[in-house]
C-alpha positions in Angstrom: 20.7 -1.7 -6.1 18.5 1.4 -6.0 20.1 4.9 -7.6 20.6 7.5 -5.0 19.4 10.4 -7.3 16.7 12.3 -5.2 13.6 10.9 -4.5 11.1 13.9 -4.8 9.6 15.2 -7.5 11.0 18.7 -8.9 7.7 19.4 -9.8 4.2 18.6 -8.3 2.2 15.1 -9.3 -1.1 14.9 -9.7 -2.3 11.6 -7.9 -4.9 10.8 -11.0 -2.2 11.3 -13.7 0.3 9.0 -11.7 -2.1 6.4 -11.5 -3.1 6.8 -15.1 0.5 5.8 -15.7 0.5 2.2 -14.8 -2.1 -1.1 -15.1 -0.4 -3.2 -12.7 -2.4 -4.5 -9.9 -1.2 -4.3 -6.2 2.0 -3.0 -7.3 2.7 0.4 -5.8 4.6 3.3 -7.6 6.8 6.0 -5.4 5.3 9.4 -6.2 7.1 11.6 -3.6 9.4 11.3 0.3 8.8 12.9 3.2 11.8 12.7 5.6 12.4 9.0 5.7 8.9 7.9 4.0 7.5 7.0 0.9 4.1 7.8 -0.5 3.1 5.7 -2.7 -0.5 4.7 -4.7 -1.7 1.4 -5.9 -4.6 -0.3 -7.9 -5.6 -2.7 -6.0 -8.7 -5.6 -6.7 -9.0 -9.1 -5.8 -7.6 -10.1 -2.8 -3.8 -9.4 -1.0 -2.6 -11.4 1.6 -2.2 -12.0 5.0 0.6 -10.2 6.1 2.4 -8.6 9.3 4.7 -5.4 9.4 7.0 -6.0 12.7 8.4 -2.9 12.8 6.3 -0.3 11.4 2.5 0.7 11.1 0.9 0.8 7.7 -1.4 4.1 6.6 -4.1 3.5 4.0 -6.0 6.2 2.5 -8.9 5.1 -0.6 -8.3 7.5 -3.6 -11.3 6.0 -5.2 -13.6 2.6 -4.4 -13.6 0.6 -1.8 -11.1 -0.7 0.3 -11.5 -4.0 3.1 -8.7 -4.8 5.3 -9.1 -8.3 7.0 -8.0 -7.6 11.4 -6.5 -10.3 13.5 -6.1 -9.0 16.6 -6.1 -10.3 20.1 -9.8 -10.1 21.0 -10.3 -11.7 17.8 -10.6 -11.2 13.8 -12.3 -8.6 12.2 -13.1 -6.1 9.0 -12.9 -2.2 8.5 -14.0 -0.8 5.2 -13.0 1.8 3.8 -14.9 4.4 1.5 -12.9 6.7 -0.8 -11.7 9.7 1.4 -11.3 7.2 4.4 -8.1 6.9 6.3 -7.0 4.0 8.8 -4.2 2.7 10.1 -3.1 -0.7 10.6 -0.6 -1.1 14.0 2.8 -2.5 13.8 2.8 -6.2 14.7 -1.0 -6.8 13.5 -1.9 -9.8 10.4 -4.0 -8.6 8.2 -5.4 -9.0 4.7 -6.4 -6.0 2.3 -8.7 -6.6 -0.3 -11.3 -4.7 -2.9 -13.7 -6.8 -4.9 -14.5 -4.1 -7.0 -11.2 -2.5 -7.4 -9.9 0.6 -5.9 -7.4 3.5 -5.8 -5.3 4.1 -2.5 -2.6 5.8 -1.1 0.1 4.6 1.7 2.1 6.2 3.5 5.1 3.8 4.8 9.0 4.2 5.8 11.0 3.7 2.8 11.6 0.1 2.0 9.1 -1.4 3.8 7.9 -4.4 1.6 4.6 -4.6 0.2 4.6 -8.4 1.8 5.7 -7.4 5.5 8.2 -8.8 7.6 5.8 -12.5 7.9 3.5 -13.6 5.5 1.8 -16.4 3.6 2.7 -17.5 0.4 3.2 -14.8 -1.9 0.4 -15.8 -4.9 1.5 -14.5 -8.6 -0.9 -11.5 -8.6 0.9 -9.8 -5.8 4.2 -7.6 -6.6 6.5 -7.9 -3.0 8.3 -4.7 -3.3 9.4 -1.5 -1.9 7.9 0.5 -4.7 8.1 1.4 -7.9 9.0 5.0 -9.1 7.0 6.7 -11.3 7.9 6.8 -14.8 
């Protein structure tokens, strides 16, 4: 079970030093709350997985890199891309697949405990941590 000591940081964070502070890949650290949210950044690369959040839409801002996030939807399956700076947001209820061949940086922006994996997904292959987040050491 999770501690219940506060959740944001007495001081500020610098998004490059947190980020600095792990080497785990698609395996997101907690750096601050807002209300009933976490914000959290990853280092993604490779591929993710199919997934589906029921109950929540998922925000997805690129620190640094490139990020691709695989669509279904119901006129059909598609891909955004996203440069560093860019910002989308993937609707509640919709499959889709992140990826970044070449690595990136990115921040999401998600109620707290919503699982890395969603509510309905594939097989869970060994690269990818399900979890509500890490905290920052």
């Amino acid at each position: 079970m999770e501690s219940q000591e506060p959740r944001q940081h007495p001081e500020p964070v610098a998004l490059a030093a947190a980020l600095a502070s792990f080497s785990e890949l698609w395996s997101p650290r907690i750096v601050t709350t807002v209300n009933d949210y976490d914000v959290r950044v990853a280092k993604v690369e490779g591929e993710h997985l199919w997934h589906t959040h029921d109950h929540t839409d998922e925000f997805f801002l690129v620190l640094d890199g490139e990020l691709r996030i695989a669509l279904r939807e119901p006129a059909g399956e598609r891909t955004v891309t996203l440069a560093r700076g860019s910002v989308f947001t993937v609707p509640r209820g919709t499959e889709h697949k992140p990826s970044a061949p070449a690595g990136a940086s990115i921040l999401l922006f998600e109620p707290t405990g919503t699982t890395t994996v969603g509510d309905r997904h594939e097989e869970v292959p060994d690269h990818v941590d399900a979890t509500t987040g890490h905290r920052l050491a």
